[in-house]
C-alpha positions in Angstrom: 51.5 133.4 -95.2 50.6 134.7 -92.2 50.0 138.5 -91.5 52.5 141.0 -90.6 52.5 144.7 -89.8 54.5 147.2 -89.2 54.7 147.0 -85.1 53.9 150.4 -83.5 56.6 150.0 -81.4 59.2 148.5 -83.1 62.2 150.3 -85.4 61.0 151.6 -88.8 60.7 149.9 -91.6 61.0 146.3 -89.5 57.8 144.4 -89.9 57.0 142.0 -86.6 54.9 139.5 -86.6 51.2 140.3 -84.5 51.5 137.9 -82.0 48.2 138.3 -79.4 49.0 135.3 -76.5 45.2 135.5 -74.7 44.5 136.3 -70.5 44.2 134.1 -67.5 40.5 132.8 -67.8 38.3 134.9 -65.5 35.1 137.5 -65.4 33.0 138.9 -62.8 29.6 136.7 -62.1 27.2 139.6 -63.7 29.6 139.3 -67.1 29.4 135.3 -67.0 25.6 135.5 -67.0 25.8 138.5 -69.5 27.7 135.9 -71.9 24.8 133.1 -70.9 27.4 130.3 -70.3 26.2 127.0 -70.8 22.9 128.0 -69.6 23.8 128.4 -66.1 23.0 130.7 -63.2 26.5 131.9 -62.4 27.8 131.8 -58.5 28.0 134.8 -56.6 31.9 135.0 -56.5 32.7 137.9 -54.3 34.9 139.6 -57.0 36.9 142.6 -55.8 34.6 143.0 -52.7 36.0 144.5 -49.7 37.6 141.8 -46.7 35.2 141.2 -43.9 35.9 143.0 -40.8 39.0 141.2 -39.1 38.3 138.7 -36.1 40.5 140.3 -33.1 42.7 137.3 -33.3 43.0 134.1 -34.9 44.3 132.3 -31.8 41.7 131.3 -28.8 38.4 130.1 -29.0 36.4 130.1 -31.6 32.9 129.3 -32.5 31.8 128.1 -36.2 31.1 131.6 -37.5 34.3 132.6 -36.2 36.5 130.0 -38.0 34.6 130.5 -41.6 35.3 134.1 -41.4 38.7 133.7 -40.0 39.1 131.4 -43.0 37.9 133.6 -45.7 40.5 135.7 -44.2 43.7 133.4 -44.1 43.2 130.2 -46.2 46.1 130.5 -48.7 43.6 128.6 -51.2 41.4 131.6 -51.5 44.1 134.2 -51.5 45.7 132.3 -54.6 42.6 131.8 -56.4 42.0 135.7 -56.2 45.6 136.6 -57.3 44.5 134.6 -60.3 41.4 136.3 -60.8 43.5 139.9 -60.2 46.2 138.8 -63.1 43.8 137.6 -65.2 41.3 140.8 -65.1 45.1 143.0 -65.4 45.7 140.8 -68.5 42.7 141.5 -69.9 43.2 145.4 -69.6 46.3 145.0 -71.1 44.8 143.3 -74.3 42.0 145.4 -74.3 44.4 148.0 -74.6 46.0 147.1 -77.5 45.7 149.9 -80.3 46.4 147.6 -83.4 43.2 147.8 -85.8 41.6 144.6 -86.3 41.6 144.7 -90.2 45.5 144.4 -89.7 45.4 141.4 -87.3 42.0 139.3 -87.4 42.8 137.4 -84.0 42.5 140.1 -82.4 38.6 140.0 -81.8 38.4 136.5 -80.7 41.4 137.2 -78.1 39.5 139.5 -76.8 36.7 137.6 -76.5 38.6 134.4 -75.2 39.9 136.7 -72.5 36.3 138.2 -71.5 35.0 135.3 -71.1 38.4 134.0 -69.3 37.5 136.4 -66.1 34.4 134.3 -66.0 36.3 130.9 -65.2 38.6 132.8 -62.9 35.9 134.1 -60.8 34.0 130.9 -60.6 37.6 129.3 -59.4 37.3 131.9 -56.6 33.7 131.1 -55.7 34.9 127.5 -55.6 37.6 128.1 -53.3 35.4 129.8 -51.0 32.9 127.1 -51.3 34.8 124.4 -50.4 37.0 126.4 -47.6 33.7 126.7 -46.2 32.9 123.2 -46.2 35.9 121.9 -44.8 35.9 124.6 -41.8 32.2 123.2 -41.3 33.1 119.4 -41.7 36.3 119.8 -39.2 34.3 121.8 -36.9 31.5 119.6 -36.3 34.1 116.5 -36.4 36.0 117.6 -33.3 32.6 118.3 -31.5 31.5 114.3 -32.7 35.1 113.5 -31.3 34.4 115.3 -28.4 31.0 113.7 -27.9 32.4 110.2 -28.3 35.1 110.7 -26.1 32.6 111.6 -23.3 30.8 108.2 -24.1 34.1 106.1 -23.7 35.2 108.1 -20.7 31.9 107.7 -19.1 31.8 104.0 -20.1 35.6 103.7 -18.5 34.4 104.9 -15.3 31.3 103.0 -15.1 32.3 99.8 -16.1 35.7 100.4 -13.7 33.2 100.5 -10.6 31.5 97.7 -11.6 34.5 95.6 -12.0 35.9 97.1 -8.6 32.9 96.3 -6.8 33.2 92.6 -8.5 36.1 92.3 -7.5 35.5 93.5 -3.6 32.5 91.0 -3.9 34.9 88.1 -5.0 37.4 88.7 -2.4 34.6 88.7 -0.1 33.7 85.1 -0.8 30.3 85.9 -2.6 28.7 82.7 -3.9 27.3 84.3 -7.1 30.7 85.5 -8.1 33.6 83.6 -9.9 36.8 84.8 -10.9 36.2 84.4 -14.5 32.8 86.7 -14.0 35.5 89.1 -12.5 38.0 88.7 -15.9 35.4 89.3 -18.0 35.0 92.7 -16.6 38.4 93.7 -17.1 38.4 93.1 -20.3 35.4 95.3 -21.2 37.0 97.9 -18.8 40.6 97.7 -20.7 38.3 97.4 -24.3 36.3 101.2 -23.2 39.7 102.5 -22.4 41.4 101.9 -25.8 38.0 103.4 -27.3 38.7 106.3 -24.7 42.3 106.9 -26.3 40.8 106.5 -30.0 38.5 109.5 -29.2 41.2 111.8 -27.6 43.5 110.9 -30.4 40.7 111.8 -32.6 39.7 115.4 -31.0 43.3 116.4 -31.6 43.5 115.4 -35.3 40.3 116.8 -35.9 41.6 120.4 -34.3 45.0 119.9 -36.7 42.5 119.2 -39.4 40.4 122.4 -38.4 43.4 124.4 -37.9 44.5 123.9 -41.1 41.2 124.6 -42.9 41.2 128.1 -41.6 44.7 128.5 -42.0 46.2 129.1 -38.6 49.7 128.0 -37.9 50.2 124.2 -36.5 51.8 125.6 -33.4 48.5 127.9 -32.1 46.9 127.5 -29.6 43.4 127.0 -31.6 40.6 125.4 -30.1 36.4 125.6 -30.1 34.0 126.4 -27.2 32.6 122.5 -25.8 29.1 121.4 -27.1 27.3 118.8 -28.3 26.0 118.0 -32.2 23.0 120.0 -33.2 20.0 118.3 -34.9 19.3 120.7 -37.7 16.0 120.9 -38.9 16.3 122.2 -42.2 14.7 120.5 -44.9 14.7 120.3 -48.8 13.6 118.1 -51.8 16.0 116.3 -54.4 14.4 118.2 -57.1 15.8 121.2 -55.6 19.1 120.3 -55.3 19.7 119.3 -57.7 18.3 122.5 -59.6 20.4 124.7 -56.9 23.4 122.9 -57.8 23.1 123.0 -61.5 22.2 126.5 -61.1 24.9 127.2 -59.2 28.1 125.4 -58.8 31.0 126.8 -60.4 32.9 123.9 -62.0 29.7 124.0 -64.6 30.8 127.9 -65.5 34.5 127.0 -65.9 33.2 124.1 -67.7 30.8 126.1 -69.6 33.3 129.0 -70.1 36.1 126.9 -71.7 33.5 125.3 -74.1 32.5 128.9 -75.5 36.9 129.7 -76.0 37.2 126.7 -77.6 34.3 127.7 -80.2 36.1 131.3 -80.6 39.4 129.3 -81.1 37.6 127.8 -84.2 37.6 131.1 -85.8 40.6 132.0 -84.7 42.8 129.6 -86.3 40.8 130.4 -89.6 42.3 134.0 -89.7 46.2 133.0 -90.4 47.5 130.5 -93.5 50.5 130.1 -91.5 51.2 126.5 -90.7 51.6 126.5 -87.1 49.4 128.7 -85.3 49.3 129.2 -81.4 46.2 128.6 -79.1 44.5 130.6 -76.5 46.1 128.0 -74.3 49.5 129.2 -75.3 49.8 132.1 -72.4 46.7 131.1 -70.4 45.8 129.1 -67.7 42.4 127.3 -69.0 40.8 127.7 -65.3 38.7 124.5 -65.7 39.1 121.9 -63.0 37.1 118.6 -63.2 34.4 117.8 -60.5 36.2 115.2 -59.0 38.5 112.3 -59.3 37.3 109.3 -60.3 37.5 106.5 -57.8 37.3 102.3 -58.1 37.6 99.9 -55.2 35.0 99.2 -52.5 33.4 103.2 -53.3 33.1 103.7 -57.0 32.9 107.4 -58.3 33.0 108.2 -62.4 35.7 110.7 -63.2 34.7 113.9 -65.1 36.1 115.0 -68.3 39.4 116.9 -67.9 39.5 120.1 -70.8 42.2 119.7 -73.6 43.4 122.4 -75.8 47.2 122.2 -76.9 49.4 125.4 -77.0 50.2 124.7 -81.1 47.8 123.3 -83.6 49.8 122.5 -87.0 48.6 122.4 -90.7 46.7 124.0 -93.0 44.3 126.6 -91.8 41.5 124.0 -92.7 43.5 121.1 -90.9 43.9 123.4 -88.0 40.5 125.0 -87.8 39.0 120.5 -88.9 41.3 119.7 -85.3 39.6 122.6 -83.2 36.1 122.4 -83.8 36.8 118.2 -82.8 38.3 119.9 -79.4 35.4 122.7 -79.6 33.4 119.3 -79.7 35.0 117.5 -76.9 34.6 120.6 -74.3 30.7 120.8 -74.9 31.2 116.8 -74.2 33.3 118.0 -71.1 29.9 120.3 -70.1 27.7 117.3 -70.2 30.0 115.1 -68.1 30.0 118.0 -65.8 26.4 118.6 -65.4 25.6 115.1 -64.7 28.4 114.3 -62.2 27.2 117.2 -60.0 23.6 116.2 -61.0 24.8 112.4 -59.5 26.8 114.7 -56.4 23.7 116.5 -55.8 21.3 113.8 -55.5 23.8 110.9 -53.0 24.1 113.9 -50.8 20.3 114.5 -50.3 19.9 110.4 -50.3 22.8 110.3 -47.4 20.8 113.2 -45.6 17.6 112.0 -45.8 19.0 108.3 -44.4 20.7 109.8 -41.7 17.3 111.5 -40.9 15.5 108.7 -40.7 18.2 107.0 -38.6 18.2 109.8 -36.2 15.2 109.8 -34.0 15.5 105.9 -33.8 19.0 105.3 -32.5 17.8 108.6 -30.3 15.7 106.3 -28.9 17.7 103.3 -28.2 20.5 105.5 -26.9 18.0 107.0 -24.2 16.9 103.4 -23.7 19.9 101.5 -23.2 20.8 104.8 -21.0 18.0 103.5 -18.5 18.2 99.8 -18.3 22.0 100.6 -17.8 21.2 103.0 -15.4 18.5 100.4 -13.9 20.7 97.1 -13.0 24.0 99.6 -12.0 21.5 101.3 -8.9 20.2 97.4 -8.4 23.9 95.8 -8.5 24.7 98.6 -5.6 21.7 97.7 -3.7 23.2 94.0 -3.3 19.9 92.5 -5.3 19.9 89.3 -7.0 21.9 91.3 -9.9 24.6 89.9 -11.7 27.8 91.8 -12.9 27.9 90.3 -15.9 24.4 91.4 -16.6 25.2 95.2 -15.4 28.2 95.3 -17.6 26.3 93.9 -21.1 24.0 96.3 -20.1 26.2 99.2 -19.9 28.2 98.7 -22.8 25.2 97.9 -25.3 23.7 101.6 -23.6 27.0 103.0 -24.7 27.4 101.3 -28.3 24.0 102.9 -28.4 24.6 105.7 -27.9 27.9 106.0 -30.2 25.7 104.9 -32.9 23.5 107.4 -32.6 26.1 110.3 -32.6 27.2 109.1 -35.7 24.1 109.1 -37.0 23.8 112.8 -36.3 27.3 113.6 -37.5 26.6 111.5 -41.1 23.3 113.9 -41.1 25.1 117.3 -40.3 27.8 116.2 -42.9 25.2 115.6 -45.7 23.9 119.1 -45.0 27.3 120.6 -44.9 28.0 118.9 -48.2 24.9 119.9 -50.0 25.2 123.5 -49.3 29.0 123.3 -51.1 27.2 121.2 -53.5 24.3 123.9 -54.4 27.0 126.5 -54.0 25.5 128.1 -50.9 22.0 127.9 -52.9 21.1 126.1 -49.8 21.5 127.1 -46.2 21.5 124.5 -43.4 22.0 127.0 -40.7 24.5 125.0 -39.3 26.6 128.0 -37.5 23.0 129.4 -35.7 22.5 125.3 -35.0 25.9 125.0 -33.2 25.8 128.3 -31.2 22.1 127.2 -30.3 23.2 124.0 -29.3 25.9 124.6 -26.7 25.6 123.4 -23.0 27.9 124.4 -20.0 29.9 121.3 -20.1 33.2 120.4 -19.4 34.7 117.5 -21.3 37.9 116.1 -20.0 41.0 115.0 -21.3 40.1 116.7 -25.1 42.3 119.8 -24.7 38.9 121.7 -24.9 37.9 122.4 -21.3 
């Protein structure tokens, strides 16, 4: 039998049934680390704290620190997220507020408790949000100024190798001995190869400013666009050790995680206060707040999956059937926590190893590109002089100087990507300084064709 009492609110003498459906999972970061969850360091979710000071408008030009504050502004992702968090902490009141004594219904306590510890998830779910707003204003940002930079390359490539071939050509007609028509041919190939790279890295500077557009969440239509400049090389440094320590200190997925492995335990003694048969779960009216790390992937890049939570709305049986089925999914969530820790244990430590690659890559393809920069530069001022210089060899020349130099602005970009990722991943536990980087980093340059003059 299951209790009843006499409802406060209902007509007299009609007994209703106590029926306590639990709160949207959510708490403030000082009550997750109050409740100790999973042994982790909770992130600093900016609960309830007032909106930055609005940017003047969100159309224009925009440097870095612009856009992420724009975006922590306007990105529907965020704004949802905190409607969560501000249901669940108004659901919470309202079962707080609940004047039934607990002798009369024994659930009570452990809703309660379920829906404390609920504003925990909720508020991590915000702190993630933020988290990975941020990342993808940073990624887009820095992708349109890679775009940017390539596009200069393949435009500079286009009107070298065009001068060259015109000045073949001229030479040809001329009835130069050194010269044949097929030496000619070959240049306008590489001339028409450079100019579909050129339209690859316009085309790419305009998705990357949709891309950016819609991490900060301006319209399509705006005119949106970021001052011209070149990738910075960002000196900051850290160890594996710590981050992987900042990220399982840190990242919110291991609070939610955390969080709906501590309701699950509570829903074990819940289900032992009621004989009824069929007995409704926390999950019932709630929304359990607990997203996996991320998806698991196969194919040419393999990535394990993370363990998604599980807790039906309706367990059925005997109380000590019901409370046998939920200490198995009590069970499973600390499972769930483990799976957690090590995926962003295994996230943690491929961003630093991608980082500290690119690093390494860095100073050396700087040095080819500045290389192959000179000899290019070398044989083009020797070809104009009319010395024994052959097209051919000005062209090769030029285009491995370019290719160079491509390769190493993709080695930069793979390095400021790493870093961008491994402050998301440590939950802001580590700063890169990109922003300060990319403002420091600016020249007075004029890129043409890119829609960002």
């Amino acid at each position: 039998m299951s209790r009843r009492c006499r409802h406060p609110f209902g007509p007299r003498g009609r007994t209703t049934r106590v029926l306590v459906l639990p709160l949207l999972l959510c708490v403030s970061a000082c009550q997750v680390q109050a409740q100790g969850v999973a042994g982790t360091e909770p992130p600093t979710a900016r609960v309830n704290a007032p909106m930055p000071t609005p940017v003047a408008t969100a159309t224009g030009t925009h440097d870095l620190a612009d856009c992420l504050q724009l975006a922590q502004q306007r990105q529907p992702r965020i704004a949802a997220a905190r409607s969560s968090l501000t249901a669940a902490e108004e659901g919470k009141r309202a079962v707080d507020n609940l004047r039934i004594p607990e002798v009369i219904d024994r659930e009570i306590p452990y809703r309660r408790k379920q829906a404390a510890l609920g504003v925990a998830a909720a508020a991590a779910g915000v702190d993630r949000e933020e988290r990975e707003t941020t990342y993808a204003v940073t990624r887009a940002y820095f992708t349109v100024l890679y775009a940017r930079e390539q596009e200069r390359i393949a435009t500079g490539v286009v009107e070298r190798l065009s001068a060259t071939y015109g000045a073949a050509k001229q030479k040809l007609d001329d009835g130069a001995r050194d010269l044949t028509a097929a030496d000619v041919k070959r240049a306008l190939v590489y001339v028409r190869q450079a100019q579909t790279r050129q339209i690859q890295a316009t085309q790419g500077v305009k998705r990357a400013l949709a891309s950016l557009r819609e991490a900060v969440g301006v319209g399509c239509d705006a005119p949106f666009d970021v001052p011209a400049g070149r990738l910075p090389d960002s000196g900051a440094q850290l160890t594996r050790a710590e981050s992987i320590a900042l990220a399982l200190g840190r990242r919110g997925e291991l609070v939610q995680a955390g969080v709906f492995a501590q309701v699950a335990c509570l829903e074990v003694e819940a289900q032992g206060t009621s004989l009824f048969k069929r007995k409704e779960t926390f999950a019932a009216g709630a929304d359990i707040h607990s997203k996996p790390v991320s998806p698991e992937l196969h194919g040419t890049e393999y990535r394990p999956g993370a363990v998604a939570p599980e807790m039906p709305a309706l367990l059925v049986g005997s109380r000590s059937e019901r409370v046998k089925r939920a200490e198995t999914l009590h069970e499973r969530a600390e499972a769930a926590v483990a799976v957690t820790r090590n995926l962003i244990a295994l996230e943690a430590e491929d961003a630093f190893l991608r980082w500290e690659e690119a690093s390494q890559q860095v100073p050396q393809a700087r040095e080819a590109a500045d290389a192959g920069d000179q000899a290019a530069d070398d044989l083009t001022r020797d070809y104009t002089a009319n010395l024994k210089v052959r097209a051919e060899d000005v062209i090769n020349a030029r285009v491995l100087g370019a290719q160079s130099r491509a390769l190493y602005n993709q080695y930069l970009y793979n390095k400021i990507l790493a870093l961008a990722d491994l402050e998301r991943i440590t939950a802001g536990g580590f700063c890169a300084g990109l922003a300060d980087a990319a403002v420091a980093k600016t020249p007075a340059i004029t890129v043409e064709g890119s829609g960002g003059k």
